[in-house]
N, C-alpha and C positions, 0 to 999 in steps of 0.2 A: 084487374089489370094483368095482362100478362106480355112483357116485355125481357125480354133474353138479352142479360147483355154476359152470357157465357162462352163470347165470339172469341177462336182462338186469338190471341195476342203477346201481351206482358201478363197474362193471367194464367196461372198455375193453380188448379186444385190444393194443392198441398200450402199457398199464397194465405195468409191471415188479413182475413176484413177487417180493417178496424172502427171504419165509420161507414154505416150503412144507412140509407133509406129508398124507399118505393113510394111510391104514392101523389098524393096532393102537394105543388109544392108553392108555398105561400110567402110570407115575409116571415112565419114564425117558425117556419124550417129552417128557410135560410139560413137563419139569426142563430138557430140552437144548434144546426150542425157547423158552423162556422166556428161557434165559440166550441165548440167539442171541437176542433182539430187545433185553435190554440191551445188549448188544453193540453190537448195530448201531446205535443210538438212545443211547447214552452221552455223546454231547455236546450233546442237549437231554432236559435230567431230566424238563420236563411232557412233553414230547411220549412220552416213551420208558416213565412209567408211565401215561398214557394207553392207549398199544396194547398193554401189558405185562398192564395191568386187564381190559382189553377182553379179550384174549386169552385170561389164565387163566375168564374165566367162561363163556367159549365155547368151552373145551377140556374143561371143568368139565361143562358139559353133556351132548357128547359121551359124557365118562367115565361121568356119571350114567345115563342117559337113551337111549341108542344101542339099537337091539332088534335092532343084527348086533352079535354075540360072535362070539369066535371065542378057541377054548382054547389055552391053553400053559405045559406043565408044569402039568397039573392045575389050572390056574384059567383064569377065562373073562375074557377083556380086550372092552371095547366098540372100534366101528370105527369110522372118518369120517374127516375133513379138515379141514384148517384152513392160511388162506394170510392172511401181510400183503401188501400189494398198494401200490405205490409208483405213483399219478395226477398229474394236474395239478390240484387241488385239492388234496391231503395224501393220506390214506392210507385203505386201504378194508381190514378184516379179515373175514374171509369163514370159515364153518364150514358143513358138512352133514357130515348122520348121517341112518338110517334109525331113525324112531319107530314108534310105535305110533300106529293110527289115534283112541284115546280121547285119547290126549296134546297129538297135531297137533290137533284141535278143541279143547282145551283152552286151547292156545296160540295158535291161532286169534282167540278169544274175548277174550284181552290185548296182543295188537298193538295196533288201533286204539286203546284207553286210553290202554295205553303214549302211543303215537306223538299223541295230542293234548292232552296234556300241559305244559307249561312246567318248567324247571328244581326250579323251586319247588314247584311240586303233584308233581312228579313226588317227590322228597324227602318229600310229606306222604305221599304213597301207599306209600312203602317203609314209614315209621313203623307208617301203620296193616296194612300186610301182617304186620309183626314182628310184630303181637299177634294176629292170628287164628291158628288153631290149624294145622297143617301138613296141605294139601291131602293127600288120598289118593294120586297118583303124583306126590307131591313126594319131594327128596333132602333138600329144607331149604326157606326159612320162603315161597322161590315171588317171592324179590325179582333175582332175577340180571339178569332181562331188564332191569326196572328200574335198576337198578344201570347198566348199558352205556347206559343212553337217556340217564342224569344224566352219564357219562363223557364219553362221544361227542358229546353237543350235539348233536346232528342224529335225527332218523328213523332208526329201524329199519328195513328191508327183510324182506320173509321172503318165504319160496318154499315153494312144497310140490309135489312130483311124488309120485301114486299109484301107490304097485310091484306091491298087488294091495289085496285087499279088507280086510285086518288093518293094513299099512302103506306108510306115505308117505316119500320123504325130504324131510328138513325141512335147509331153507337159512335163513342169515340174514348179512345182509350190514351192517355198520354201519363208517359214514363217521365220519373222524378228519379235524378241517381240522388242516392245516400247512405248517411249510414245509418244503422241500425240503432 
């Protein structure tokens, strides 16, 4: 697998990963890198379900949404990454996966919304997503992204690199202020 998620951002070389994985991501990922970020994050509760939220809906994604499978023991697992990332600002959670090219414009098309938004409208807009009916390549009601803009306080970041004519990998990087 080779997926780049080294798209400039909130991401600094000089930046400490603290929870990394690539690969196959199943319910046993999930579960063990989840409990490693309470872990780590144990002795600040906002800050630790802040990236803990963050985290499961951008793993969530992945699990939904990834168009690299890859089989084991008769079932098909999706692929990508996901890394918390320790800055001088607080904290950056980073996820890619390889979509589909109708999806990435899809989502495309709800970034900037998202990203100019206020806490507030951003809360009205999840409400009115709950009641529209569930998009065609949705997994569910299409509020996640939303979800991490209300979490995170900050901008979304997203990336997309083209792997050929059906798909892109799709990056999204979102900032967590904190402290150290």
């Amino acid at each position: 697998m080779s997926i780049n998620t080294n798209s400039s951002s909130y991401f600094n070389e000089t930046d400490d990963i603290i929870v990394s994985h690539s690969g196959v991501i199943n319910e046993k990922v999930i579960s063990e890198k989840g409990g490693l970020i309470r872990e780590i994050f144990k002795e600040n509760i906002y800050l630790s379900r802040k990236i803990f939220s963050i985290y499961m809906e951008l793993i969530q994604n992945i699990y939904y949404y990834s168009s690299e499978k890859v089989e084991l023991n008769g079932k098909a697992y999706s692929v990508g990454s996901v890394k918390v990332i320790k800055n001088k600002s607080g904290y950056v959670i980073q996820s890619c996966n390889l979509a589909e090219k109708n999806f990435v414009d899809n989502i495309q098309k709800k970034f900037p919304v998202i990203n100019a938004l206020n806490k507030e409208k951003l809360r009205k807009l999840k409400i009115e997503q709950r009641k529209k009916p569930q998009e065609e390549l949705s997994k569910g009601a299409g509020i996640g992204l939303i979800q991490i803009a209300i979490i995170s306080e900050n901008p979304l970041k997203i990336f997309f690199q083209s792997k050929n004519n059906t798909q892109s990998y799709y990056n999204i990087h979102v900032k967590v202020d904190g402290e150290h």
